[in-house]
TORZA-484089 format. One record per residue (C-alpha): residue in one letter; chain; x, y, z. Coordinates in Angstrom, 3 decimals. Layout:
N
NODE   lumdren   doke       east      north         up
NODE         A      A          X          Y          Z
...
This chain:
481
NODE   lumdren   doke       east      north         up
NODE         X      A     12.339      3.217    -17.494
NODE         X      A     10.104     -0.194    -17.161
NODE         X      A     11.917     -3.172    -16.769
NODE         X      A     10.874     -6.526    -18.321
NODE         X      A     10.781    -10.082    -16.755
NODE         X      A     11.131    -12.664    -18.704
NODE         X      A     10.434    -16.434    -17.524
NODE         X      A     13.895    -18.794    -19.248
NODE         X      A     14.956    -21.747    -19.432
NODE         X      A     18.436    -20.814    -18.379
NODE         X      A     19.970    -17.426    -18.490
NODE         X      A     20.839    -16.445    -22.137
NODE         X      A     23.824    -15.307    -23.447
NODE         X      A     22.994    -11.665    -23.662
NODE         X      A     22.743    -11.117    -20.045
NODE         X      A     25.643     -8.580    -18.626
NODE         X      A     25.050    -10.461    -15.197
NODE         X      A     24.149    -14.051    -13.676
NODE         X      A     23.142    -13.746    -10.125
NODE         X      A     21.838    -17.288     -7.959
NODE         X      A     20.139    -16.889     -5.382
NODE         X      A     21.631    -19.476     -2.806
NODE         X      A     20.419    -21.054      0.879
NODE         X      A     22.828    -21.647      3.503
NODE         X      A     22.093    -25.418      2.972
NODE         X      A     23.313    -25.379     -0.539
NODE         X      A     26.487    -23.483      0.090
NODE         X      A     27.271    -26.292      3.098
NODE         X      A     26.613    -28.850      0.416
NODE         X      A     28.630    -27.320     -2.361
NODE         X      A     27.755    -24.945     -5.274
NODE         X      A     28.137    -26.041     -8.642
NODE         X      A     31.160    -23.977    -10.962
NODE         X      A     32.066    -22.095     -7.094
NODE         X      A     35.029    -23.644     -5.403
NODE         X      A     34.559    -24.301     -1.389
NODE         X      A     37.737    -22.358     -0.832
NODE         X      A     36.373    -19.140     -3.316
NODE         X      A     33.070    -19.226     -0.767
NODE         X      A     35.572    -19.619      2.252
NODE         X      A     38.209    -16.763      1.330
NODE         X      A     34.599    -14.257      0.726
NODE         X      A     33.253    -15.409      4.228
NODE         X      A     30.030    -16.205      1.946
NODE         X      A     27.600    -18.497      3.822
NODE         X      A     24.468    -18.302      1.832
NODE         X      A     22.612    -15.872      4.968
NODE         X      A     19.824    -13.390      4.160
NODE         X      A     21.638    -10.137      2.906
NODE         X      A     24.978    -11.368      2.056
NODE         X      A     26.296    -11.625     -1.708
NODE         X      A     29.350    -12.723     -3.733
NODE         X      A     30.810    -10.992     -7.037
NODE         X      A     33.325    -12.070     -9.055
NODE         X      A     34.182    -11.460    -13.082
NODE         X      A     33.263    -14.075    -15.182
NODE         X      A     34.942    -13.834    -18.610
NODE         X      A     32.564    -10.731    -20.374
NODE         X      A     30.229    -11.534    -17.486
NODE         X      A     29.641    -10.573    -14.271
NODE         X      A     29.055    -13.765    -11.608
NODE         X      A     27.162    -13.726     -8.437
NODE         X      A     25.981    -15.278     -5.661
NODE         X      A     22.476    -13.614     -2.811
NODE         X      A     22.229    -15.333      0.199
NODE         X      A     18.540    -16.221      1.159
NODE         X      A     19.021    -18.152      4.571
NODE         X      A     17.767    -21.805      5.612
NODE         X      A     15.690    -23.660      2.979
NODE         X      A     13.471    -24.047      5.435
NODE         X      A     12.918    -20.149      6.063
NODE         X      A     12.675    -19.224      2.269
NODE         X      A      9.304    -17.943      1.944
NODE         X      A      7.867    -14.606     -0.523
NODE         X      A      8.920    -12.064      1.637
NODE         X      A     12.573    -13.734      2.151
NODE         X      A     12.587    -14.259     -2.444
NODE         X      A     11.012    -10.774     -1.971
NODE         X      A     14.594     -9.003     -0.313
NODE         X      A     16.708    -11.099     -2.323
NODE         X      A     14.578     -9.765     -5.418
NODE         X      A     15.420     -5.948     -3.308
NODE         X      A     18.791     -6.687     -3.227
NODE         X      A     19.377     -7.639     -6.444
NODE         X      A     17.506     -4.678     -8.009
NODE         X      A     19.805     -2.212     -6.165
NODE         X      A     23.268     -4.349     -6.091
NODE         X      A     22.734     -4.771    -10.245
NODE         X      A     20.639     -2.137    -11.552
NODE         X      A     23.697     -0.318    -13.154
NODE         X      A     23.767     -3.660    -15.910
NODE         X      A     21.075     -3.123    -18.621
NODE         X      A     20.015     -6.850    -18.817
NODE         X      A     20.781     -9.326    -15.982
NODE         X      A     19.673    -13.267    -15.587
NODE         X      A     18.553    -14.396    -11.968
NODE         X      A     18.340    -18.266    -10.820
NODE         X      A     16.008    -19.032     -8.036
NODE         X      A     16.989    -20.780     -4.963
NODE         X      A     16.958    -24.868     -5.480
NODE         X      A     15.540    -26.953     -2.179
NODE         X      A     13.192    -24.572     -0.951
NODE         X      A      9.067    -25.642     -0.345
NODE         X      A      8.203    -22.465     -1.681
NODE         X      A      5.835    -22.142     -4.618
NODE         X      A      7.477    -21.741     -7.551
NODE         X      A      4.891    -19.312     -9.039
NODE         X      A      4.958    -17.486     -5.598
NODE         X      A      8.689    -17.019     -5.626
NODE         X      A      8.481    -15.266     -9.461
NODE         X      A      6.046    -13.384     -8.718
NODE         X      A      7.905    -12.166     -5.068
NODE         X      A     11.326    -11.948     -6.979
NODE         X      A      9.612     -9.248     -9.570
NODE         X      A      7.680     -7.539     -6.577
NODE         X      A     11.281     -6.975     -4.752
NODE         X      A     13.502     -5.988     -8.291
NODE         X      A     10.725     -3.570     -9.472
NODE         X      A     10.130     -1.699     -5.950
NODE         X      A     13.851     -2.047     -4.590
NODE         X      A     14.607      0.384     -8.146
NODE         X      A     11.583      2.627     -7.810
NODE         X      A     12.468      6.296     -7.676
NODE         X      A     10.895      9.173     -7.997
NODE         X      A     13.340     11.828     -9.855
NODE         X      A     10.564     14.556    -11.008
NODE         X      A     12.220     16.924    -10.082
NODE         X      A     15.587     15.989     -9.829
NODE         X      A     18.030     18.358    -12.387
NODE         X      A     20.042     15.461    -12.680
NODE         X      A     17.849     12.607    -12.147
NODE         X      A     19.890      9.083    -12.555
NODE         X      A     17.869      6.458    -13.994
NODE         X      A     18.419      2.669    -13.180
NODE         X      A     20.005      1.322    -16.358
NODE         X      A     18.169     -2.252    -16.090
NODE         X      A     15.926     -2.468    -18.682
NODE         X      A     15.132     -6.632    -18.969
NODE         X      A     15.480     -9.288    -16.342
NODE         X      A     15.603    -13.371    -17.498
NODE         X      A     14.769    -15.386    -15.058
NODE         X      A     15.803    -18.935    -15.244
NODE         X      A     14.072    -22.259    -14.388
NODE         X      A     11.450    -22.246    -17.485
NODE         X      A      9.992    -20.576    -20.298
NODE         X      A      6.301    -22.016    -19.951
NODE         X      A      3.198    -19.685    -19.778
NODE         X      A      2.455    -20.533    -16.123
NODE         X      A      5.991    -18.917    -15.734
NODE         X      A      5.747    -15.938    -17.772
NODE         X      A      1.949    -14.887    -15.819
NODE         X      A      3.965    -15.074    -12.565
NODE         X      A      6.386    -12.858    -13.845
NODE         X      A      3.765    -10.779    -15.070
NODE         X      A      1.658    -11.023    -12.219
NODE         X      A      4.440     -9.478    -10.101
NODE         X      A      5.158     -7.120    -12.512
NODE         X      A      1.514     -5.556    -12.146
NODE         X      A      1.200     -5.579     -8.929
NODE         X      A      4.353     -3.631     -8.085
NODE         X      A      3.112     -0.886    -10.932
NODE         X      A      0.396     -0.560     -8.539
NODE         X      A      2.277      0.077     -5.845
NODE         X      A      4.998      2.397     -7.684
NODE         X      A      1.603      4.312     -8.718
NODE         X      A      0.964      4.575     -5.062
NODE         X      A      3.805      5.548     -4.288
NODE         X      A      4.242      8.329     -6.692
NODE         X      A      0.543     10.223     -5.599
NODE         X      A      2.365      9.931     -2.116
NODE         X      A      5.846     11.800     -3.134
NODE         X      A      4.508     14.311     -5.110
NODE         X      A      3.797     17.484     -3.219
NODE         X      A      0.490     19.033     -1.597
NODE         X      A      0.816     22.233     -3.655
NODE         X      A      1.037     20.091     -6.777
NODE         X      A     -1.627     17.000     -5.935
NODE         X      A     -4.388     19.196     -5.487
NODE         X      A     -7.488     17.062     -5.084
NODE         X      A     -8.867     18.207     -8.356
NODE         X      A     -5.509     16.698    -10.081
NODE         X      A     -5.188     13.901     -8.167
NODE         X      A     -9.112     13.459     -9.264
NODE         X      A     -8.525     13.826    -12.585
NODE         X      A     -5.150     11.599    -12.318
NODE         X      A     -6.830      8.884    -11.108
NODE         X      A     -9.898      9.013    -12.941
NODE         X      A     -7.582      8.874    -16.199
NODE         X      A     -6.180      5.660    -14.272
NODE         X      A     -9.830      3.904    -14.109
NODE         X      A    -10.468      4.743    -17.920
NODE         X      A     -7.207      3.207    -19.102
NODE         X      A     -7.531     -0.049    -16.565
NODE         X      A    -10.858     -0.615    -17.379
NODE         X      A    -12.626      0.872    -14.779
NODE         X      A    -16.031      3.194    -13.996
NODE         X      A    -15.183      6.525    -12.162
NODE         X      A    -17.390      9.097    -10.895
NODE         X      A    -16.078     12.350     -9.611
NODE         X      A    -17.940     14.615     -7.037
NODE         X      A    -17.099     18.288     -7.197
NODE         X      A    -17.539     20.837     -4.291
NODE         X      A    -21.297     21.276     -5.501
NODE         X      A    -21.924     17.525     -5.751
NODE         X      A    -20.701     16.948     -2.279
NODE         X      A    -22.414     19.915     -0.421
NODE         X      A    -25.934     18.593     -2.368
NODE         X      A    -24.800     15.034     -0.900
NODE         X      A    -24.348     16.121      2.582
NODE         X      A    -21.143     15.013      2.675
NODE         X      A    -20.787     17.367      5.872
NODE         X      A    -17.643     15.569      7.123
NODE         X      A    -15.543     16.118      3.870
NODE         X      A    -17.197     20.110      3.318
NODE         X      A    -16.169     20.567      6.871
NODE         X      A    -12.379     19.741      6.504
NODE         X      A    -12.243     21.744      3.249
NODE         X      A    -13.662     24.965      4.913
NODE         X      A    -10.260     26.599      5.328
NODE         X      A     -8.788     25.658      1.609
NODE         X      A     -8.642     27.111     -1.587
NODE         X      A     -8.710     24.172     -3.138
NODE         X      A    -12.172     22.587     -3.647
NODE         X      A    -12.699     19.152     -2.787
NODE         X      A    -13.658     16.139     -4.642
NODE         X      A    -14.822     12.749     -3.836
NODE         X      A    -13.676      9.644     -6.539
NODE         X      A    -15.651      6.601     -6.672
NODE         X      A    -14.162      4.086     -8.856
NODE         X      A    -16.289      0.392     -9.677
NODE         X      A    -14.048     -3.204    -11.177
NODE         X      A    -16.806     -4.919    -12.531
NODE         X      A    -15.513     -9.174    -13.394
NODE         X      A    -16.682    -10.340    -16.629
NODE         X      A    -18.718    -13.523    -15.455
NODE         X      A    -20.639    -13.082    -11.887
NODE         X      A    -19.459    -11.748     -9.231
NODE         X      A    -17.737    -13.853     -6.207
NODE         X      A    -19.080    -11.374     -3.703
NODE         X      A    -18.579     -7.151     -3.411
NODE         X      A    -15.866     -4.973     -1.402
NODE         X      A    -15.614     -1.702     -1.086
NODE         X      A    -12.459      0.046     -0.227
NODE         X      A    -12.120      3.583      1.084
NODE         X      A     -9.219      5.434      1.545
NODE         X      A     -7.925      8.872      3.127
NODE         X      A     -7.080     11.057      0.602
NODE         X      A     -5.493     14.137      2.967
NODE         X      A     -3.128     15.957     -0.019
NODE         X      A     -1.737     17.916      2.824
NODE         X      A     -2.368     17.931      6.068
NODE         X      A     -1.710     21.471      8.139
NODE         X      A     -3.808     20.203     10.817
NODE         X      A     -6.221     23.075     10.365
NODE         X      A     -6.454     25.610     13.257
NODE         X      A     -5.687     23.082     15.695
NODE         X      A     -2.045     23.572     13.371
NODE         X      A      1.202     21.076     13.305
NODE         X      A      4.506     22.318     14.189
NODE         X      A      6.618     22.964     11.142
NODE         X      A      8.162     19.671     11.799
NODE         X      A      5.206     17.843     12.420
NODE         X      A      4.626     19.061      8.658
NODE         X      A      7.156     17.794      6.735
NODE         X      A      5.923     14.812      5.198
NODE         X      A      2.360     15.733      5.367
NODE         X      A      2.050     15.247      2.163
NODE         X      A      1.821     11.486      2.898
NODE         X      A     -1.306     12.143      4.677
NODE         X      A     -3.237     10.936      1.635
NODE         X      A     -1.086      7.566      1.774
NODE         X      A     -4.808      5.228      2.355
NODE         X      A     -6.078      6.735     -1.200
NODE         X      A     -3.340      6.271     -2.989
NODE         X      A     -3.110      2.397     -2.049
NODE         X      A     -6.899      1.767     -2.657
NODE         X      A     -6.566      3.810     -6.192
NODE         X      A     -3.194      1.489     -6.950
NODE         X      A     -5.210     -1.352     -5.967
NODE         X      A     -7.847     -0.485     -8.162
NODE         X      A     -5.304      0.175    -11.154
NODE         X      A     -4.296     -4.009    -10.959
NODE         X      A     -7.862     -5.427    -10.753
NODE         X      A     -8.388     -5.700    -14.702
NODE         X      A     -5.452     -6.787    -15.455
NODE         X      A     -5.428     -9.855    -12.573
NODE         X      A     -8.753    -11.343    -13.721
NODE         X      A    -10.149    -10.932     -9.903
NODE         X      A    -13.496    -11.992     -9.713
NODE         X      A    -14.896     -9.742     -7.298
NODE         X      A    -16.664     -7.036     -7.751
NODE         X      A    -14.668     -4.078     -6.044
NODE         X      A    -15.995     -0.509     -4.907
NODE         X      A    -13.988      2.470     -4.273
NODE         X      A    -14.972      5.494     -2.362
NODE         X      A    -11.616      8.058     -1.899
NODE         X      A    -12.619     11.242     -0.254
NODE         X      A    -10.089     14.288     -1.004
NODE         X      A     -8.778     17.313      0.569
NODE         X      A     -6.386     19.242      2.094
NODE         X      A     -6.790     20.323      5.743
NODE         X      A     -5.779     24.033      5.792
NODE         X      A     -5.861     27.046      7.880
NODE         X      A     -8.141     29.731      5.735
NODE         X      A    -10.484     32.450      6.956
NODE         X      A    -13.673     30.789      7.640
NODE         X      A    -11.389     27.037      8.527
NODE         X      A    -13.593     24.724     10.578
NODE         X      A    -13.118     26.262     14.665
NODE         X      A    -12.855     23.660     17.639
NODE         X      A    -16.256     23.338     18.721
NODE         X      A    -17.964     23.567     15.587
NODE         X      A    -20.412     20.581     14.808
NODE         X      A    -20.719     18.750     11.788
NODE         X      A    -22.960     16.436     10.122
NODE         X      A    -22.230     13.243      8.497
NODE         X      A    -24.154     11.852      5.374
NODE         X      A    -25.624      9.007      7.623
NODE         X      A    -27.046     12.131      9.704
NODE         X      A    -25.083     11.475     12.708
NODE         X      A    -23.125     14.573     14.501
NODE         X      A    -19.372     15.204     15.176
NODE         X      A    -18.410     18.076     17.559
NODE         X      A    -14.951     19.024     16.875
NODE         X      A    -12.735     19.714     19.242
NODE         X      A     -9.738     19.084     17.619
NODE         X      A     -9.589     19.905     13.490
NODE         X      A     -6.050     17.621     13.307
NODE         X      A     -7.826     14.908     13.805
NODE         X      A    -10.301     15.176     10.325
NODE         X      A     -9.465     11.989      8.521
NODE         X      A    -12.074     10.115     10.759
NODE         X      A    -14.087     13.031      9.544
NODE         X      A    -14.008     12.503      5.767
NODE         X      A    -13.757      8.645      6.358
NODE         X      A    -17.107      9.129      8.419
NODE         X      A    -18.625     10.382      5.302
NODE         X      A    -17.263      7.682      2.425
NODE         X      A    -17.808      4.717      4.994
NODE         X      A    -21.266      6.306      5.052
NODE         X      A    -21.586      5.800      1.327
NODE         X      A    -19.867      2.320      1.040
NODE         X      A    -22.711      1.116      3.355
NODE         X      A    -25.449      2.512      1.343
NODE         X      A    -23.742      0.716     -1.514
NODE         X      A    -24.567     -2.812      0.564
NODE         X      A    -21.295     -4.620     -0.132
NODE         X      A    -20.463     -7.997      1.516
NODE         X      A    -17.063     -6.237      3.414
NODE         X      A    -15.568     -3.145      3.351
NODE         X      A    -12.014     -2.107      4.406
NODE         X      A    -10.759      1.109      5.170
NODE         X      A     -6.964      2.684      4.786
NODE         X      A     -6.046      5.568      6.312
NODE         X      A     -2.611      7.007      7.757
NODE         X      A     -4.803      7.938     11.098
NODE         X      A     -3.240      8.481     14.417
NODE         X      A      0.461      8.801     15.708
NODE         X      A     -0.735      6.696     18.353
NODE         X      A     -0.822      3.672     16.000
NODE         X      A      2.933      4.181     15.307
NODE         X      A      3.482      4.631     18.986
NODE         X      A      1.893      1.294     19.871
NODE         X      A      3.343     -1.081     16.678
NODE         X      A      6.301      1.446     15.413
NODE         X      A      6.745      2.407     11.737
NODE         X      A      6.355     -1.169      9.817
NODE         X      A      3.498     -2.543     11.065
NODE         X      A     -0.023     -1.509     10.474
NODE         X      A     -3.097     -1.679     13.001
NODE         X      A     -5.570     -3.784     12.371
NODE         X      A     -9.225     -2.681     13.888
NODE         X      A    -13.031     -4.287     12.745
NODE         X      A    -16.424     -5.910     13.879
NODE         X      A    -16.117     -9.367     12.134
NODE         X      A    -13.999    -11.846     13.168
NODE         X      A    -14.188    -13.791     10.013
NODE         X      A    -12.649    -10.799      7.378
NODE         X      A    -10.487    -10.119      9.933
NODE         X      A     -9.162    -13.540      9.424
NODE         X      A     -9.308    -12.705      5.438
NODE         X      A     -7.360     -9.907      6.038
NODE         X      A     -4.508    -11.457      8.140
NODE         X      A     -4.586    -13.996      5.975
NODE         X      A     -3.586    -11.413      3.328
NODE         X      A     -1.213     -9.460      4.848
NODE         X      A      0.975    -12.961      6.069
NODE         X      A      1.019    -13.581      2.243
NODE         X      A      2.059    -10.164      0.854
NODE         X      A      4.376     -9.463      3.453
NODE         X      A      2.520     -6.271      4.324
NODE         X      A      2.543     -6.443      8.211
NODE         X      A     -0.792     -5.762     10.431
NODE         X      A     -1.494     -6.450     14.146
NODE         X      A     -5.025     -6.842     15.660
NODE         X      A     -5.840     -4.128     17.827
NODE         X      A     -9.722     -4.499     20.277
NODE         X      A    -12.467     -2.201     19.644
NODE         X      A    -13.443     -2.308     23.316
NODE         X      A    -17.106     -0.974     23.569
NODE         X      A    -16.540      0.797     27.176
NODE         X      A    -13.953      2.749     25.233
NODE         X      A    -16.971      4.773     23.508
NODE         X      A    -17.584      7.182     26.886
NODE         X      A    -14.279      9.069     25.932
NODE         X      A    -15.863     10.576     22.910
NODE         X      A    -19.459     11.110     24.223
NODE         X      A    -20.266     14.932     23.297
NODE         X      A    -22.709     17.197     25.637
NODE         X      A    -24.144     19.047     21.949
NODE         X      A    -23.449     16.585     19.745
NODE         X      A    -24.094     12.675     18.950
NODE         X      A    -20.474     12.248     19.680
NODE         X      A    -16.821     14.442     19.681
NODE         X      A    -14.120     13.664     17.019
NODE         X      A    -11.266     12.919     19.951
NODE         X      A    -11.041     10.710     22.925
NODE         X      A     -8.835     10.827     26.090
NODE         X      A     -5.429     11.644     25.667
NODE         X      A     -4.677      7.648     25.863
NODE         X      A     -5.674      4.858     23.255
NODE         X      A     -6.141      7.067     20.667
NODE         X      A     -5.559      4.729     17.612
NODE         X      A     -8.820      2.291     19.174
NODE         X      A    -11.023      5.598     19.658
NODE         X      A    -10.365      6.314     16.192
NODE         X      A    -11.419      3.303     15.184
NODE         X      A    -14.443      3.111     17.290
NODE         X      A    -15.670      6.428     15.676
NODE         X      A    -14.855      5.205     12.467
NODE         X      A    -17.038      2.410     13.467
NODE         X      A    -20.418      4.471     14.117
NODE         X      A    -20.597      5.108     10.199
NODE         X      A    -20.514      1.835      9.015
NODE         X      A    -24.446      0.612      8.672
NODE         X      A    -25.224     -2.309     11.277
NODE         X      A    -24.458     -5.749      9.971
NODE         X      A    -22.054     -4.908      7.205
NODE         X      A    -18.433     -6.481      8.024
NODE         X      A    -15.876     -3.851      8.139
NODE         X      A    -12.516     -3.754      8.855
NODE         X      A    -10.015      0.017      9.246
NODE         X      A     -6.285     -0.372      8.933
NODE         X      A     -3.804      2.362     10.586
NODE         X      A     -0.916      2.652      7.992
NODE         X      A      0.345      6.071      9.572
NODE         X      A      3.744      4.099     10.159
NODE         X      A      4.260      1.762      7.235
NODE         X      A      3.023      4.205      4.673
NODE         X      A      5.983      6.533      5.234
NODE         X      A      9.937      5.221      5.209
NODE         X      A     12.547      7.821      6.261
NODE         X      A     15.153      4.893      4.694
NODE         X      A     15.672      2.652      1.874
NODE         X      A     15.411     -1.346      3.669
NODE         X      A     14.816     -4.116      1.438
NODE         X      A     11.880     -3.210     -1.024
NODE         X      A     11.140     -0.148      0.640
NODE         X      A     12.545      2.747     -0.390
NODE         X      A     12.638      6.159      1.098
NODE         X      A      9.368      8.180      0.771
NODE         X      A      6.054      6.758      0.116
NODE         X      A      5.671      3.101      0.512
NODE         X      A      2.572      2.195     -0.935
NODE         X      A      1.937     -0.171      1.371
NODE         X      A     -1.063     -1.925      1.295
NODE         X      A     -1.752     -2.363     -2.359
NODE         X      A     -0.255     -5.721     -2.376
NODE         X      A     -2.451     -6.478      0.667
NODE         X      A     -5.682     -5.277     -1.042
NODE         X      A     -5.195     -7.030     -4.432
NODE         X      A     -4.143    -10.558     -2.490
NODE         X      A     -7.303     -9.762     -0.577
NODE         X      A     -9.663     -8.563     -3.381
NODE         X      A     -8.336    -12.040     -5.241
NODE         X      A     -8.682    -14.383     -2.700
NODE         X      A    -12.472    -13.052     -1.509
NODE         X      A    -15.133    -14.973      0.016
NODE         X      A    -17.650    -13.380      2.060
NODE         X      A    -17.485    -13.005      5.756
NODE         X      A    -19.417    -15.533      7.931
């Protein structure tokens, strides 16, 4: 069930529950209707993750620590928005005061309070027997009923029905997000946001020697497709991005196979496409003003009868060869073949998403993406991004001497490098399809797109992280020096 925000002067009446969210300065300083000794006898300080409850006639009272004023920024409203959603969620309609004292922007902290509520409650029951749905149906939150208010709210709100979208492709399962469905599911999603979508079948991408993607479907029953999806703004456009994402549905790892545990949550493997495609789904609604591309390449990466063999060659759309040596490592080979496309589309920046290489979550863990491009400048646009969102990246080199690893004795180059580095050789392949001069930038998210736990507004499953980076980035454009 959707919940509702609602921007108030003060909480109403109706509300089962009146939660303030509270710094550690204002508790030291003394909180208005809460005795000193009440706060004392609950060891309640006012820190990040600690709350008060208490009954409050018909009501129910309470207090979410946020930390120091001077620390409250989105992603700190964001948790206290998390914890919130999941302390409260069994109370149909609940009011929520925002911390006083803080430097934060006021329509920055609705929109971040929303963002952590609406993903902290996320779940995906579809086939649960005995789903239980969260109960909360409308939130109030206090501190003013003006417009500017209410589009926070309902800025948040969109954005985190992005990433819920996301995160739903992610959690269902290979066998039922075919790419054909999640084609046709997401070219439904263009027509009702306002978008253009083309779809390539098997035929159309075989007659667009799309050799990457045909490759990686050899050994599937299920045809590929390709899903281009175009935002157009109403008045000119500030500039052009394209996005492309890996759309995997479920990755076996070909002949070159997984172990059975290495399988288990392969059917995140399509985690890139599913952020670009919830991206996409907010773009309308937000007004951006840049024109925005999408090129999503999908398949599953299977084991059949006439499967791509190690040592088989392929050929990209920008003509360049790939001898493959290892067929688990095949979402540089469909990305080869959309980042091929976005170039010939000319954009001013393109950005790529795609859960990639273990090695990336060996080198930065499983919350923090890697960050990999040629231009210094959208690298900066990205960072920029990610610092607001609270989406975490780190920028990892593209060292040039790097290349040797995957030089290839039959072919222009092999799809694997030394056993070492592996997330930067990635990227450096990645890099030969992108058409000289264009800015580009590829982000690992083979940890972050995948939780094994529920923390803050991450819950367990799919993440969809990186939709809130690429709408904050799609909004904010300007075009790369």
């Amino acid at each position: 069930m959707t919940i509702t925000f609602h921007a108030a002067r003060s909480v109403p009446k109706p509300a089962k529950a009146v939660i303030r969210i509270v710094t550690t300065d204002s508790v030291t300083d003394g909180i208005e209707g809460v005795s000193a000794e009440q706060l004392a006898n609950a060891g309640f300080e006012g820190k990040a993750g600690e709350s008060h409850t208490w009954p409050d006639g018909a009501r129910v009272a309470a207090l979410v620590g946020i930390g120091a004023s001077t620390d409250v920024d989105s992603d700190a409203v964001r948790r206290a928005g998390a914890a919130i959603g999941r302390g409260f969620g069994r109370h149909t309609r609940i009011g929520v005061e925002l911390p006083a004292g803080t430097e934060i922007d006021a329509a920055a902290a609705r929109q971040a309070l929303v963002e952590g509520i609406s993903l902290a409650t996320y779940n995906f029951s579809t086939y649960k027997s005995d789903a239980k749905a969260v109960k909360l149906t409308r939130v109030d939150v206090a501190g003013g009923s003006g417009v500017r208010n209410q589009q926070a709210l309902d800025r948040g709100a969109a954005i985190s029905a992005g990433q819920c979208m996301a995160r739903d492709f992610v959690n269902e399962p290979g066998g039922t997000l075919t790419p054909p469905v999640f084609a046709r599911r997401s070219a439904a999603m263009a027509k009702k946001s306002g978008l253009t979508a083309k779809v390539w079948d098997a035929a159309a991408i075989k007659k667009g020697r799309l050799g990457g993607l045909v490759g990686v479907n050899r050994g599937s029953t299920n045809p590929a497709r390709l899903v281009e999806l175009t935002y157009t703004p109403k008045g000119k456009p500030t500039g052009t991005i394209a996005f492309v994402g890996k759309g995997i549905t479920f990755d076996a790892g070909g002949l070159s196979i997984k172990t059975g545990q290495g399988m288990m949550t392969m059917k995140c493997d399509m985690g890139g496409a599913a952020a670009v495609i919830g991206a996409m789904s907010v773009l309308s609604e937000l007004g951006v003003t840049a024109k925005v591309r999408a090129f999503v390449p999908m398949t599953d990466n299977m084991l059949g009868g006439d499967a791509t063999r190690p040592g088989d060659v392929l050929k990209i759309r920008n003509g360049k060869t790939i001898e493959v040596l290892n067929t688990d490592a095949e979402g540089r080979l469909v990305l080869a073949d959309a980042l091929s496309l976005a170039s010939e589309a000319k954009p001013d920046a393109i950005v790529d998403l795609a859960t990639l290489t273990g090695a990336c979550m060996v080198a930065l863990g499983g919350k923090i993406a890697g960050l990999m491009g040629n231009n210094e400048s959208w690298i900066g646009q990205i960072e920029k991004a990610s610092a607001s969102t609270g989406e975490r990246v780190w920028h990892l080199p593209l060292p040039d001497d790097y290349k040797k690893q995957f030089e290839s004795s039959v072919a222009d180059m092999k799809n694997i490098g030394t056993p070492h580095g592996g997330a930067l050789t990635a990227g450096l392949i990645l890099s030969e399809f992108v058409a000289e001069g264009l800015a580009w930038a590829h982000i690992d998210i083979a940890g972050p797109a995948w939780s094994e736990t529920d923390e803050a507004e991450i819950t367990e499953g799919g993440t969809g992280f990186g939709v809130r980076l690429l709408v904050e980035l799609a909004e904010s454009f300007s075009k790369p020096a």
